[in-house]
C-alpha atoms as one frame of an Amber mdcrd trajectory, in Angstrom:
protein
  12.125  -9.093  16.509  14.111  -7.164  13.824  16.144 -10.223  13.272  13.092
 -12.129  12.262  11.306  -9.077  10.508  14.951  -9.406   8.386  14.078 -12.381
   6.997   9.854 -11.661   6.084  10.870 -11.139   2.170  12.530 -14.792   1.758
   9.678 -16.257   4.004   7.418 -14.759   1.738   9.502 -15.690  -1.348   8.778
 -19.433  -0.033   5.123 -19.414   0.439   3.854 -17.302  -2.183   3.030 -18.849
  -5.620   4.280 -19.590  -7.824   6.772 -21.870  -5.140   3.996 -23.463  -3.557
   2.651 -24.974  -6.926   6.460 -25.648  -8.221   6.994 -27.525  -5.585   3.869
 -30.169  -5.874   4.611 -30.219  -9.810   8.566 -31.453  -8.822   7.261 -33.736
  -5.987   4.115 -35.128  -8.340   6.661 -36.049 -10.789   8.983 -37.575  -8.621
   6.001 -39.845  -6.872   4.708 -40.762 -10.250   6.518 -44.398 -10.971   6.631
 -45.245  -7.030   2.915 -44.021  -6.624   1.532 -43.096  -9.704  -1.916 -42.474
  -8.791  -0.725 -39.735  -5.764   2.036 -38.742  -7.750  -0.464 -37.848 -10.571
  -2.730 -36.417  -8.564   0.157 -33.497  -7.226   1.657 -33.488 -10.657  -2.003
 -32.522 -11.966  -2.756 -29.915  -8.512   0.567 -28.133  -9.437  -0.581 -27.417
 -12.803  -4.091 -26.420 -12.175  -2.665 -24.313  -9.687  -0.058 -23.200 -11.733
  -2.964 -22.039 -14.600  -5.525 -20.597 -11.766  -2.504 -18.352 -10.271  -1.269
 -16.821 -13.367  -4.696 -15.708 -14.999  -6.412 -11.974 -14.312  -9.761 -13.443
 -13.537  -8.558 -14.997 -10.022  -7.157 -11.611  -9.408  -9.872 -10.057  -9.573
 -12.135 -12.910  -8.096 -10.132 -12.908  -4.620 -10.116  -8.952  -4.831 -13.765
  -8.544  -4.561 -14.249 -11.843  -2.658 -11.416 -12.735  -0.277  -9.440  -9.423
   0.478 -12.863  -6.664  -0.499 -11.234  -3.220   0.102 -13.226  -0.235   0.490
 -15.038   1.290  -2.693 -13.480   4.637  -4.257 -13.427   7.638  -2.137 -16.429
   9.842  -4.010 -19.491  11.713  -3.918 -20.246  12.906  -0.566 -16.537  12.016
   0.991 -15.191  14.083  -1.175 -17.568  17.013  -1.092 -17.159  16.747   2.787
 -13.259  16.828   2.507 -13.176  19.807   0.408 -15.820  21.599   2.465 -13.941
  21.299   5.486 -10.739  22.545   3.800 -12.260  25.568   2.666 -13.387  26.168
   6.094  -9.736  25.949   7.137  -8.666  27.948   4.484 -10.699  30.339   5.794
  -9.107  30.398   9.419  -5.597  30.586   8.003  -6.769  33.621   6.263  -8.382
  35.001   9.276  -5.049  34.120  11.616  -2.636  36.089   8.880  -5.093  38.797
   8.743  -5.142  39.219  12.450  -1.273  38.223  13.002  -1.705  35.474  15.044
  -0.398  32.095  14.921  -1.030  29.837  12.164  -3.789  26.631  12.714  -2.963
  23.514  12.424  -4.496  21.318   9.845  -6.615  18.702  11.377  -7.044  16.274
   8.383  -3.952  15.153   6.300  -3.794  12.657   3.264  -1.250  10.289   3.883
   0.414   7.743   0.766   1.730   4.631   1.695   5.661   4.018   0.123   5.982
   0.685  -2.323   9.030   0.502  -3.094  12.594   2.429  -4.700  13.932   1.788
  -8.289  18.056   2.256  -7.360  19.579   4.576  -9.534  16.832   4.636 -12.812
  18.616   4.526 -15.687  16.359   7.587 -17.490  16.981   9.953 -14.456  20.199
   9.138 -13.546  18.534   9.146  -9.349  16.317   6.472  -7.343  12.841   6.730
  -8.567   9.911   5.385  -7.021   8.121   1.953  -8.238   4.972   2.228 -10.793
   2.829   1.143  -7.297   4.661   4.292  -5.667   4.736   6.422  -8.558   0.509
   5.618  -8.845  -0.073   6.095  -5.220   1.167   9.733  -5.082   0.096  10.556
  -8.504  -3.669   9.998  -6.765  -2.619  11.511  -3.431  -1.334  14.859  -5.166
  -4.326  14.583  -7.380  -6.441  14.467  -3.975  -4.645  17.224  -2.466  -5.670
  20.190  -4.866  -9.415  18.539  -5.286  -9.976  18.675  -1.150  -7.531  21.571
  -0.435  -5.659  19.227   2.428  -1.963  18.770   2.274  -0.220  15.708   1.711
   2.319  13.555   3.220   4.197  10.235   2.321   5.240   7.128   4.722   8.237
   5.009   3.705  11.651   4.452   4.958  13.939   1.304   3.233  11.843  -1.713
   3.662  12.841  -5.239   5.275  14.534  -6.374   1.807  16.596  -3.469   0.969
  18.166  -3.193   4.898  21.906  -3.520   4.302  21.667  -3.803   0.849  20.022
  -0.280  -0.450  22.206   2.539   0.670  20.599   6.394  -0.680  17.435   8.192
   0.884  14.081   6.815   2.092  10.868   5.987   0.357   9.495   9.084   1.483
  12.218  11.351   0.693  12.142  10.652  -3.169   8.777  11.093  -2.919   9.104
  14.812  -1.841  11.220  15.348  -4.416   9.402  13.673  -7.523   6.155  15.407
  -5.979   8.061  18.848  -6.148   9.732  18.345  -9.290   6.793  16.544 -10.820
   4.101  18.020  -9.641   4.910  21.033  -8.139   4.075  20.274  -4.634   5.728
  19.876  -1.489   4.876  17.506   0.710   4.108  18.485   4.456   4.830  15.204
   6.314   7.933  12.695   5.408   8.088   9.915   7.706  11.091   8.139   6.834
  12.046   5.537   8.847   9.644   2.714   8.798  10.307  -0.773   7.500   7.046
  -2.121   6.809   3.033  -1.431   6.782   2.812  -1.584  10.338   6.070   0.981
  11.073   4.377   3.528   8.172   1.213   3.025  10.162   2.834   3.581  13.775
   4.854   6.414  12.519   2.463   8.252  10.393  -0.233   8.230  12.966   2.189
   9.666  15.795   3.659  12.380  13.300   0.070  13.265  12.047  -1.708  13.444
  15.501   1.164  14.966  17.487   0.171  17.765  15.315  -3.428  18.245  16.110
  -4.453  16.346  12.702  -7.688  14.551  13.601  -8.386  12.370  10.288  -6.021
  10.504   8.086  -6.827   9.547   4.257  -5.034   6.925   3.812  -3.908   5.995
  -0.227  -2.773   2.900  -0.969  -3.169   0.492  -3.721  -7.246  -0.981  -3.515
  -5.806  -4.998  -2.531  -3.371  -3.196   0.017  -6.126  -1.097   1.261  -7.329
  -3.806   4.438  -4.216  -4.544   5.888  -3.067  -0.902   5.955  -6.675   0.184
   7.148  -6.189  -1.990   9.996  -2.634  -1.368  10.485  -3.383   2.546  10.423
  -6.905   2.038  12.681  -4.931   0.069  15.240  -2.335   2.876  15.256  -4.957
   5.296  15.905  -6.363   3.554  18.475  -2.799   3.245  20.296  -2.053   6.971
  19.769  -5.194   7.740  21.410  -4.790   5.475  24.468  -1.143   6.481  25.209
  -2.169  10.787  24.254  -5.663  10.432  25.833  -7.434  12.318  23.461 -10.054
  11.052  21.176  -9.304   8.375  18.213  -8.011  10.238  14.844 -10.228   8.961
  11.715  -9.071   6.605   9.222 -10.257   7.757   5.879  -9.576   4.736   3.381
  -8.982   6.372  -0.007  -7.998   3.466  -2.388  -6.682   3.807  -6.002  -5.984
   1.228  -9.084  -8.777  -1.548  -8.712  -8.810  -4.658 -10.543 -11.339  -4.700
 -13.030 -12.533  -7.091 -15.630 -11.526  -7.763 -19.545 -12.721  -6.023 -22.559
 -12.466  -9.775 -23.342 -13.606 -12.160 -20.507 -11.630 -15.196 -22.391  -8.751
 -13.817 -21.921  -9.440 -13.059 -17.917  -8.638 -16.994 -17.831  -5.531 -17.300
 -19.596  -1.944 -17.297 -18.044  -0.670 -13.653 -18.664   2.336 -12.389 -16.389
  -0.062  -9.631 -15.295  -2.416 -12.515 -13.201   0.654 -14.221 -11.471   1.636
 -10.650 -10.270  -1.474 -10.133  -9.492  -2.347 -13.362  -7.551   0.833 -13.139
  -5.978   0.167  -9.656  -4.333  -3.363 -10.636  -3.139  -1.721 -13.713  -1.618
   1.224 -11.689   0.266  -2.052  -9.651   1.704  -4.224 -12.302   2.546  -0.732
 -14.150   4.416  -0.139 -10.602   5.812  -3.503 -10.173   7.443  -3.430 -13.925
   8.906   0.088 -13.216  10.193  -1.046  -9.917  11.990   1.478  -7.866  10.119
């Protein structure tokens, strides 16, 4: 199976856009003396395709319509999170009071890794991607408003295997959230591959250690697969430990939103192919199970 899960990035390469629509533009031009009315017809799909998967407006369309993650965590979730870490802060305080052995946490906020920048040319180190970078930025910024600590999942994904050599996802993320921010992380689960592995691993790590809900952070069009990823975890941890199912707690950041200008949500940028293209490797991941 690892052979296979090797090769997931150039699969994916293959059957996310813009290939897909390349492909019908080269083979629509090719049919178009032989069988001009098909090879037109491709030529002209390609295109339209082409236009459709490179604007911000069919981002955000298949956001809100095809993928729908979870609205911001806010309000009452929050209130309740903080609540119940005061509560805790309150037993700690108790415990060094009367000597005794510290409590565990039982609710832990867990960022998803996306990614490494090798050896950033401003620091002079591996750095994290602006999706990584955003996700703990939020996580750490939902750490001191709830009071729970914080942990990161990431090892070196499919893609970098044999080719990245340095630390794990999760490891520069304890240090930029140290150096950066002034906080250490509790958890570092550093040796998954994928959104599945960070789910599997974070789950065991979190629940071994009495930690009965997980707020999960992740981008808002990641936030289904990983839900389900993470749930399914749970739900495994559970049945081999058999104690009750930990929580998922989806806590989603950086949503899509429209245009100051709606015009412009319709016109090719290289924001909407990135865009389309990472709402397509979700809506391929949840199909494929992964």
């Amino acid at each position: 199976m690892q052979d296979l899960a090797a090769w997931k990035p150039l699969i994916g390469a293959l059957l996310l856009p813009p290939v897909p629509w390349l492909v019908l533009v080269l083979v629509g031009a090719r049919l178009i003396l032989p069988r001009r009315n098909l090879g037109f017809f491709l030529l002209l799909l390609g295109v339209v395709g082409l236009w459709m998967g490179s604007c911000t407006g069919t981002a955000t369309w298949l956001q809100n319509n095809v993928l729908r993650p979870p609205p911001a965590l806010l309000g009452e979730a929050q209130d309740r999170l903080a609540a119940s870490a005061r509560a805790y802060a309150q037993q700690v305080a108790l415990a060094q009071r009367q000597g005794k052995a510290l409590p565990q946490p039982t609710v832990g906020i867990m960022v998803l890794g996306a990614g490494l920048v090798p050896r950033s040319p401003e620091y002079g180190v591996t750095d994290l991607t602006h999706f990584f970078a955003e996700r703990l930025r939020y996580g750490v910024w939902l750490s001191r408003l709830t009071g729970w600590p914080l942990g990161v999942t990431g090892g070196v994904g499919w893609g970098q295997k044999g080719v990245q050599d340095g630390p794990a996802e999760a490891e520069v993320a304890g240090r930029v959230a140290q150096q950066a921010y002034g906080l250490p992380l509790r958890w570092v689960e550093k040796d998954s591959a994928d959104t599945r592995g960070n789910a599997a691993g974070a789950v065991t790590l979190l629940a071994d250690q009495g930690v009965t809900e997980i707020v999960l952070v992740t981008d808002a069009f990641h936030m289904p697969r990983s839900r389900r990823a993470f749930e399914q975890a749970a739900a495994s941890w559970a049945a081999r430990a058999g104690k009750p199912v930990p929580v998922i707690t989806p806590a989603p950041t950086k949503f899509w939103g429209r245009d100051a200008n709606p015009a412009l949500e319709w016109i090719p940028s290289g924001a909407g192919m990135v865009n389309v293209r990472l709402l397509c490797h979700e809506w391929l991941g949840m199909l494929a199970g992964s």
